[in-house]
Each structure stands twice: as structure tokens, then as C-alpha cells.
PyMOL commands that place a pseudoatom at each C-alpha (Angstrom):
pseudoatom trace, name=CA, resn=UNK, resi=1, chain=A, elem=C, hetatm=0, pos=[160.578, 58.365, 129.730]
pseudoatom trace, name=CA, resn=UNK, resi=2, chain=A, elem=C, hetatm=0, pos=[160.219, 55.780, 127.140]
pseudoatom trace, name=CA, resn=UNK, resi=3, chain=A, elem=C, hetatm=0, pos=[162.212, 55.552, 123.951]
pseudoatom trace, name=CA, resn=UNK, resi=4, chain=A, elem=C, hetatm=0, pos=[161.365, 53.643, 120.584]
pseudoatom trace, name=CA, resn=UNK, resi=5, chain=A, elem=C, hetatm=0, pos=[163.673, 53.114, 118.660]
pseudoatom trace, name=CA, resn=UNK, resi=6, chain=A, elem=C, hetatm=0, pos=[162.752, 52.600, 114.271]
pseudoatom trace, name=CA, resn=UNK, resi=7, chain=A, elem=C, hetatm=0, pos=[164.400, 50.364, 112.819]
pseudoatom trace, name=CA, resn=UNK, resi=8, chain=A, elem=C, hetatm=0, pos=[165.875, 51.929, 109.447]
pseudoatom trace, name=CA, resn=UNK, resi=9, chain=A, elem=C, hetatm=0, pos=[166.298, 49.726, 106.508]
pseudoatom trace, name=CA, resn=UNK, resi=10, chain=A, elem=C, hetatm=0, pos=[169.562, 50.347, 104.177]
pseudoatom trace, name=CA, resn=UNK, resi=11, chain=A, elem=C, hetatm=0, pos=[169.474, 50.004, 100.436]
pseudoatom trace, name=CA, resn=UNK, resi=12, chain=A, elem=C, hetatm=0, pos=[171.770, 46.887, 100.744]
pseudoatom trace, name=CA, resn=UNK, resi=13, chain=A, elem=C, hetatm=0, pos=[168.952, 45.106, 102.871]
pseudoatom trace, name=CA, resn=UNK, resi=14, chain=A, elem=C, hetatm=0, pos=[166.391, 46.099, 100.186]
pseudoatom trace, name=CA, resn=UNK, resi=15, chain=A, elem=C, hetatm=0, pos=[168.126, 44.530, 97.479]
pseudoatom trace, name=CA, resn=UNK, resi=16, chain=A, elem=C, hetatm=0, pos=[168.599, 41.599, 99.552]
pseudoatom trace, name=CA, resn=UNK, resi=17, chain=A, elem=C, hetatm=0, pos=[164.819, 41.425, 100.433]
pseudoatom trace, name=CA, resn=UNK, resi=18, chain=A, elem=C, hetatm=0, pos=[164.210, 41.318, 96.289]
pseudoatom trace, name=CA, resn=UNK, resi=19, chain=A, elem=C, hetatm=0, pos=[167.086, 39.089, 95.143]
pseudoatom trace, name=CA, resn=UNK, resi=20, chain=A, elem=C, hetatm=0, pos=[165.780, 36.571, 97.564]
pseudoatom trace, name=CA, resn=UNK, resi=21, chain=A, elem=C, hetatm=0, pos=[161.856, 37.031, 96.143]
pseudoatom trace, name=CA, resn=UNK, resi=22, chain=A, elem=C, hetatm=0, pos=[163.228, 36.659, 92.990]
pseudoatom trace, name=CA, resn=UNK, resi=23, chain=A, elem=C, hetatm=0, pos=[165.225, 33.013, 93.578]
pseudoatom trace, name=CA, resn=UNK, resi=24, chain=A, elem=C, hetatm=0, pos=[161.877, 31.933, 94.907]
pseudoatom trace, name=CA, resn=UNK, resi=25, chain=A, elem=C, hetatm=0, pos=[159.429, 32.762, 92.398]
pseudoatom trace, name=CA, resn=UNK, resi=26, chain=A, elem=C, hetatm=0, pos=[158.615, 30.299, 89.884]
pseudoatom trace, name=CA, resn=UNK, resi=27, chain=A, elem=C, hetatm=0, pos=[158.546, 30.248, 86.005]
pseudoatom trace, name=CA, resn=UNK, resi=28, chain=A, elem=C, hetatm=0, pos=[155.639, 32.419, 85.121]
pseudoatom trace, name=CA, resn=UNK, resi=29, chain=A, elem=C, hetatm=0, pos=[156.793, 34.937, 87.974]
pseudoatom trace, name=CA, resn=UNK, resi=30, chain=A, elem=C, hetatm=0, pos=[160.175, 35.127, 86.819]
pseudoatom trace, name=CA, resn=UNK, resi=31, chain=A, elem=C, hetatm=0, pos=[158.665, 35.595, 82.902]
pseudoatom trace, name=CA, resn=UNK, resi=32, chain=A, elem=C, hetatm=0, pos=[156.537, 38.375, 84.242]
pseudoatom trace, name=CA, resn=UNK, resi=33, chain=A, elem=C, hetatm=0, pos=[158.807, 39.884, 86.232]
pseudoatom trace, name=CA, resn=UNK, resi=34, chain=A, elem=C, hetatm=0, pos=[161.722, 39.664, 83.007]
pseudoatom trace, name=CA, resn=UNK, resi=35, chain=A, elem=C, hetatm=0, pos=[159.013, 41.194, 80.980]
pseudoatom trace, name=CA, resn=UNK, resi=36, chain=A, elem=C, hetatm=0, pos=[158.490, 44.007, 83.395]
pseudoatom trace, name=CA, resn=UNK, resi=37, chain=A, elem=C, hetatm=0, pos=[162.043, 44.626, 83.665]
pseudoatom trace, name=CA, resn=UNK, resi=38, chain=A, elem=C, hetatm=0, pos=[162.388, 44.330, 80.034]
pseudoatom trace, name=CA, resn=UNK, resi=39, chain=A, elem=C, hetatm=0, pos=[159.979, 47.044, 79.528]
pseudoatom trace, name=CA, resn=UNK, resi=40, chain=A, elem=C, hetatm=0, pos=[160.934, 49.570, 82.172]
pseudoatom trace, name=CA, resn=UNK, resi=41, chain=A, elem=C, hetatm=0, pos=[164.394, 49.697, 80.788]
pseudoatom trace, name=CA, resn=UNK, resi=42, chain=A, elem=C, hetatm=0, pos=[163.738, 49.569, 77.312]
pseudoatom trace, name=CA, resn=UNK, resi=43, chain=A, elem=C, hetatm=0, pos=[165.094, 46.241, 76.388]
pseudoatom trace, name=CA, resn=UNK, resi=44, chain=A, elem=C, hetatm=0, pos=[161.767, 44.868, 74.543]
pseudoatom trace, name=CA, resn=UNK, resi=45, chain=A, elem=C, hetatm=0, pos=[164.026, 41.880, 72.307]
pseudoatom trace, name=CA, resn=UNK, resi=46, chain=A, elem=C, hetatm=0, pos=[164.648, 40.630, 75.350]
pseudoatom trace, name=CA, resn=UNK, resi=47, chain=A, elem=C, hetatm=0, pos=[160.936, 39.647, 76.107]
pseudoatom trace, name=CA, resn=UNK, resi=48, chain=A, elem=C, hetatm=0, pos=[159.385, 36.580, 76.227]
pseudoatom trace, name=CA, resn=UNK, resi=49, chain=A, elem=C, hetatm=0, pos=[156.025, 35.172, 74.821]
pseudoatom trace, name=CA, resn=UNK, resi=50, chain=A, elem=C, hetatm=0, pos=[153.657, 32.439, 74.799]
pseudoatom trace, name=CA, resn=UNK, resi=51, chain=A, elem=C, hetatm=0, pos=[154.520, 30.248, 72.280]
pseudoatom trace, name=CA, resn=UNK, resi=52, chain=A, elem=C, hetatm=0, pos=[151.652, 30.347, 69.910]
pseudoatom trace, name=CA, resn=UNK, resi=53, chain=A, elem=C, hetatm=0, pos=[149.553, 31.374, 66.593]
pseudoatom trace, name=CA, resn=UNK, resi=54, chain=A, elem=C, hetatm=0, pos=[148.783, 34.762, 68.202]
pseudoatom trace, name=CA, resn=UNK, resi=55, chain=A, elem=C, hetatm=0, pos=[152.667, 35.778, 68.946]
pseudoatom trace, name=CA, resn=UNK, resi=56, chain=A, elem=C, hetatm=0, pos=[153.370, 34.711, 65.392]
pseudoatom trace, name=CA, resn=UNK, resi=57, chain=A, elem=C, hetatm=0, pos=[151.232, 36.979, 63.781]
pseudoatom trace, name=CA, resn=UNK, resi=58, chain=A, elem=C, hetatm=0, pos=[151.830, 39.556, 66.455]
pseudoatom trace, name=CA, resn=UNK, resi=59, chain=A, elem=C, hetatm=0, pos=[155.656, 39.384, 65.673]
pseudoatom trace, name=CA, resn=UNK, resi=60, chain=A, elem=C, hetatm=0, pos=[155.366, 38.586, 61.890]
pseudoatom trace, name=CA, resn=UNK, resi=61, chain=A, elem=C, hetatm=0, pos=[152.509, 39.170, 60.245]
pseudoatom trace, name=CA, resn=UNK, resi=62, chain=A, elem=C, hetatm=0, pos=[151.473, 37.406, 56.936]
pseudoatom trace, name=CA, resn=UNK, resi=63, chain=A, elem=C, hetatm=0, pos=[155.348, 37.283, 56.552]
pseudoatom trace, name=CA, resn=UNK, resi=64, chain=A, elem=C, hetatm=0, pos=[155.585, 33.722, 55.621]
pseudoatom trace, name=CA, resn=UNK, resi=65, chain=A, elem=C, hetatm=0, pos=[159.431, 34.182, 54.641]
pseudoatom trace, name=CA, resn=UNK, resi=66, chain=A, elem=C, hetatm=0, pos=[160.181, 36.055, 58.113]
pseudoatom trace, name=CA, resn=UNK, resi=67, chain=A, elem=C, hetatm=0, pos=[158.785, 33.219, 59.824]
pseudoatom trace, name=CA, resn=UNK, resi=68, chain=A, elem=C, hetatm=0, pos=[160.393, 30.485, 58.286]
pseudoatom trace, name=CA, resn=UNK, resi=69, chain=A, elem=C, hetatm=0, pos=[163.881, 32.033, 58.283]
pseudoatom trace, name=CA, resn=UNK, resi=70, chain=A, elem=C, hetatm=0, pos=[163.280, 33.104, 62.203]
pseudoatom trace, name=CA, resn=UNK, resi=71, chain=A, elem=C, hetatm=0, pos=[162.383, 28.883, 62.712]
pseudoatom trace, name=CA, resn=UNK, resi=72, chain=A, elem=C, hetatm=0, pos=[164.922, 27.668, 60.452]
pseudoatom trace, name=CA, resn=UNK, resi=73, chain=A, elem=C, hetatm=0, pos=[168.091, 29.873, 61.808]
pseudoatom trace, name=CA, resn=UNK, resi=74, chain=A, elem=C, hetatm=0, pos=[166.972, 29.937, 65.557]
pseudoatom trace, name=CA, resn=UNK, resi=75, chain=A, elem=C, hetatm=0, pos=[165.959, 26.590, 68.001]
pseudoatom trace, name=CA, resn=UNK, resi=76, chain=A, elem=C, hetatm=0, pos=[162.130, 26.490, 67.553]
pseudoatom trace, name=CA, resn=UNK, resi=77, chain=A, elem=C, hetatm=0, pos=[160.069, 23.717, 68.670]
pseudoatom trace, name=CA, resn=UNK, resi=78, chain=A, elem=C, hetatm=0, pos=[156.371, 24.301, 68.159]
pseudoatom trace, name=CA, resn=UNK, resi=79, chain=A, elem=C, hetatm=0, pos=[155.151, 22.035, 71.343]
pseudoatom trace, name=CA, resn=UNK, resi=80, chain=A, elem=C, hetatm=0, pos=[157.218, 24.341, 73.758]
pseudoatom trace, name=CA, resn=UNK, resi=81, chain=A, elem=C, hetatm=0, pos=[155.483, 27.152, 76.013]
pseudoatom trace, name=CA, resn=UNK, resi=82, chain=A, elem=C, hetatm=0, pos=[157.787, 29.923, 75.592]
pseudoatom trace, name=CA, resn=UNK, resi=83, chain=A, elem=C, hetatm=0, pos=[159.156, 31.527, 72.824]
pseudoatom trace, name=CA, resn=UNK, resi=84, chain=A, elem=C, hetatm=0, pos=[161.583, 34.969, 72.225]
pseudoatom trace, name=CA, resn=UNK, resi=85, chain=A, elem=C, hetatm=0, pos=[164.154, 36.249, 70.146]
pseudoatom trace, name=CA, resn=UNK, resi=86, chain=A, elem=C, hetatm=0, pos=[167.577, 35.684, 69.972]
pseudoatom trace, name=CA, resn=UNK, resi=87, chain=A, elem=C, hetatm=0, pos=[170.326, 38.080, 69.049]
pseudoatom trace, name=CA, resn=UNK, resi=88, chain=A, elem=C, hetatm=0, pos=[169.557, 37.748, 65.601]
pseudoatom trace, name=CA, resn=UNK, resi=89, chain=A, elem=C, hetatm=0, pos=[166.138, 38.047, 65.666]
pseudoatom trace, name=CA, resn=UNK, resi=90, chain=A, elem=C, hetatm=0, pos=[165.471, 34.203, 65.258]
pseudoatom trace, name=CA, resn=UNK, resi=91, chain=A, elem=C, hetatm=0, pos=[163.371, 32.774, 67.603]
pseudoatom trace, name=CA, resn=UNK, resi=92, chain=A, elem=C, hetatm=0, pos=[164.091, 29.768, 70.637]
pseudoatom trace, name=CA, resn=UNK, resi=93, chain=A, elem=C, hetatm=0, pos=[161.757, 27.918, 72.918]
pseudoatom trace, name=CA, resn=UNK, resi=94, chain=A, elem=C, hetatm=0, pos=[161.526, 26.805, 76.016]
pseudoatom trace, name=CA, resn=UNK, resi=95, chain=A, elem=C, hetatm=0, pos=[159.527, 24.590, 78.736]
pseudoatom trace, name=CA, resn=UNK, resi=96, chain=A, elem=C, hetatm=0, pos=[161.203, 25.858, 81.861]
pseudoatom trace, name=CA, resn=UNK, resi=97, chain=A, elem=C, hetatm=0, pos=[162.310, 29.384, 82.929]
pseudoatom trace, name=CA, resn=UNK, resi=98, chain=A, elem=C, hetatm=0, pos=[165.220, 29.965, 85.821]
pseudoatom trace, name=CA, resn=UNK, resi=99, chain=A, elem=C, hetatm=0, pos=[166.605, 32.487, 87.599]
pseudoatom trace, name=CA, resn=UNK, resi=100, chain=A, elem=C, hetatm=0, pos=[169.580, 32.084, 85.315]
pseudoatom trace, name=CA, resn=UNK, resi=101, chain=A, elem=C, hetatm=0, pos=[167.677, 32.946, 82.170]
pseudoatom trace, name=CA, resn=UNK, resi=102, chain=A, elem=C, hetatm=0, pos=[166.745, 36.666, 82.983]
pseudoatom trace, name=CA, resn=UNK, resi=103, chain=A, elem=C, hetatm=0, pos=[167.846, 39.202, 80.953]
pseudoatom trace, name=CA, resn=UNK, resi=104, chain=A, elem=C, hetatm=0, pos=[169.820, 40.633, 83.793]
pseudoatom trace, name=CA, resn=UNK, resi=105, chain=A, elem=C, hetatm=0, pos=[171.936, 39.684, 86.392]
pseudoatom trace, name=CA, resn=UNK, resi=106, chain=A, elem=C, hetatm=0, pos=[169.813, 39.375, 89.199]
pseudoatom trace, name=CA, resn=UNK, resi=107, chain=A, elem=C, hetatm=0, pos=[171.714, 41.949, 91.803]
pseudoatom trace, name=CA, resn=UNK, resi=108, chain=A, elem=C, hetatm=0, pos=[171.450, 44.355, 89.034]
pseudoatom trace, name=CA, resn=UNK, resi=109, chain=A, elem=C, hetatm=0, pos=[167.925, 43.964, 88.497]
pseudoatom trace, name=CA, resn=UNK, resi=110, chain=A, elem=C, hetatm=0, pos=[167.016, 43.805, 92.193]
pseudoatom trace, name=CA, resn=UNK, resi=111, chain=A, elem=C, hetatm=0, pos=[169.194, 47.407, 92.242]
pseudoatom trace, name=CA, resn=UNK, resi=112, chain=A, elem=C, hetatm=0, pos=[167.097, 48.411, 89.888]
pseudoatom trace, name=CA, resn=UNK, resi=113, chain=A, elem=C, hetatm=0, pos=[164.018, 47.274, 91.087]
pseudoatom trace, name=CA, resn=UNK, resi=114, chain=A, elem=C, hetatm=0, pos=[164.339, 49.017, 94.638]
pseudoatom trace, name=CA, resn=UNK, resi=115, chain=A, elem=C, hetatm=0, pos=[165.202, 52.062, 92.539]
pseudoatom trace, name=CA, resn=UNK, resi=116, chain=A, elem=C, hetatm=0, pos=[161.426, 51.977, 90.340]
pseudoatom trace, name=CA, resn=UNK, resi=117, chain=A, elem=C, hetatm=0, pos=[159.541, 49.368, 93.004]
pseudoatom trace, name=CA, resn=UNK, resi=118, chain=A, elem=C, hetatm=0, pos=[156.055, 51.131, 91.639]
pseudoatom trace, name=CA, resn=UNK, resi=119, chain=A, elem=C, hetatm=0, pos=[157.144, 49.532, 88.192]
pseudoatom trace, name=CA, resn=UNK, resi=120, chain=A, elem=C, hetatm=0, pos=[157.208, 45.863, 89.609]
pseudoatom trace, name=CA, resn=UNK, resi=121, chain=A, elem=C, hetatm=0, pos=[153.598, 44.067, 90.983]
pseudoatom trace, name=CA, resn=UNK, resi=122, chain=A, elem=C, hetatm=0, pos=[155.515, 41.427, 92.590]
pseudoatom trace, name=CA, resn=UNK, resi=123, chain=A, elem=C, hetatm=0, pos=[157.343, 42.806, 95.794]
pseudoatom trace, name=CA, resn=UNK, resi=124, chain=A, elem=C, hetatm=0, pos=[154.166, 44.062, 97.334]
pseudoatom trace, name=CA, resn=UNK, resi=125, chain=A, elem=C, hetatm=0, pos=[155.408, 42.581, 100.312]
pseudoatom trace, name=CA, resn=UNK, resi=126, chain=A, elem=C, hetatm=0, pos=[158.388, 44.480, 100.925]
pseudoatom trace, name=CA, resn=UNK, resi=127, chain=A, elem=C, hetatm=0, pos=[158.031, 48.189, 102.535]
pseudoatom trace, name=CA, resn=UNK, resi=128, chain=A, elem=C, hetatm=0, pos=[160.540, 50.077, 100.039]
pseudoatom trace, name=CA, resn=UNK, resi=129, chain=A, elem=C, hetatm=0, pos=[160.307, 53.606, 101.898]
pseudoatom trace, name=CA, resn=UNK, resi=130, chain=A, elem=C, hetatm=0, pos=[163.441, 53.847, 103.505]
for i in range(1, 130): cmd.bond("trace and resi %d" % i, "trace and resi %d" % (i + 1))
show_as sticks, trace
zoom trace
């Protein structure tokens, strides 16, 4: 008689799996996947945007004053890509995105993620059924 044996998969591995996806995705993955997280938690000032005419209005309105006091009293440079709110609700940009600038520690979120995996689009790769 032949025996198979299944290989079962802990939640420790899991997490693994995602925190190392996450170190290798690059600046737009890592944005999408912080806005993602953002949103499935609730967290929405911690989103980030493109960094242009549409966000402004999107986020301000004809509110000339808002604007100039969220530019003045945050670090705004118009030429960056990437724009989002700081704890004051002035506004910094950015170029480049890392791992370091998600709005979570990245073993939480990957805890998380293996938690709500149908939330996420980018760990398609990884079977999460334990």
C-alpha cells in the first residue's frame, strides 16, 4: 500500500511567504499594496496619491487657503510623484517608495494579510488555504 503524505502549511510559513513578496515588490506595488492595506483597516490618512491637479481638487476643492496652508506647513514639492498627508493633515512628497515607508510594520501587515488574503491582488501566487 502506498502512502502520500500532504504537506500542511503553518500560519508562520504563510506570513513568511508574504513578508518576503512584499521586500521584493517595487514602488508602485508597495503603494498599491499600502493603499489596500490602508483601506481594509480603515486607516484612509495614511494613503498615498499621485501627485497632481486631480488629487488636489479631489482632497481640497476650490479651497485655495486649505491648499496653501497644507504646502506651506508640510514638505511639498510639485515635481515629485507621490503625495499624502502627514499627521497634521499637511501634505509631503516623494520620488521613491520602500518597504520602510508602509504604514505598517511589515510582519504585522503580512499577519494581517494571510488573515483577509481575498482583500490583497498581489499574493495570487501563494495558496493561503491551510
Amino acid at each position: 500500500m502506498e502512502t502520500t503524505q500532504t504537506q500542511t502549511i503553518t500560519l508562520e510559513q504563510l506570513t513568511n511567504q508574504v513578508i518576503d513578496l512584499i521586500k521584493g515588490f517595487n514602488d508602485e506595488e508597495l503603494i498599491q499594496l499600502n493603499n489596500e492595506y490602508c483601506e481594509s483597516i480603515n486607516a484612509m490618512d495614511s494613503t498615498i496619491y499621485s501627485n497632481d491637479p486631480e488629487f488636489l481638487e479631489m482632497a481640497f476643492g476650490t479651497n485655495v487657503d486649505a491648499v496653501a496652508r497644507a504646502i506651506f506647513y508640510g514638505d511639498y514639492n510639485y515635481s515629485h510623484n507621490w503625495v499624502r498627508f502627514n499627521g497634521y493633515g499637511n501634505l509631503e512628497t516623494f520620488n521613491w517608495f520602500e518597504v520602510k515607508d508602509l504604514c505598517e510594520l511589515v510582519p504585522t501587515m503580512a499577519e494581517y494579510i494571510v488573515e483577509t488574503f481575498q482583500d490583497f491582488s498581489q499574493f495570487d501566487e501563494i495558496d493561503f488555504h491551510i
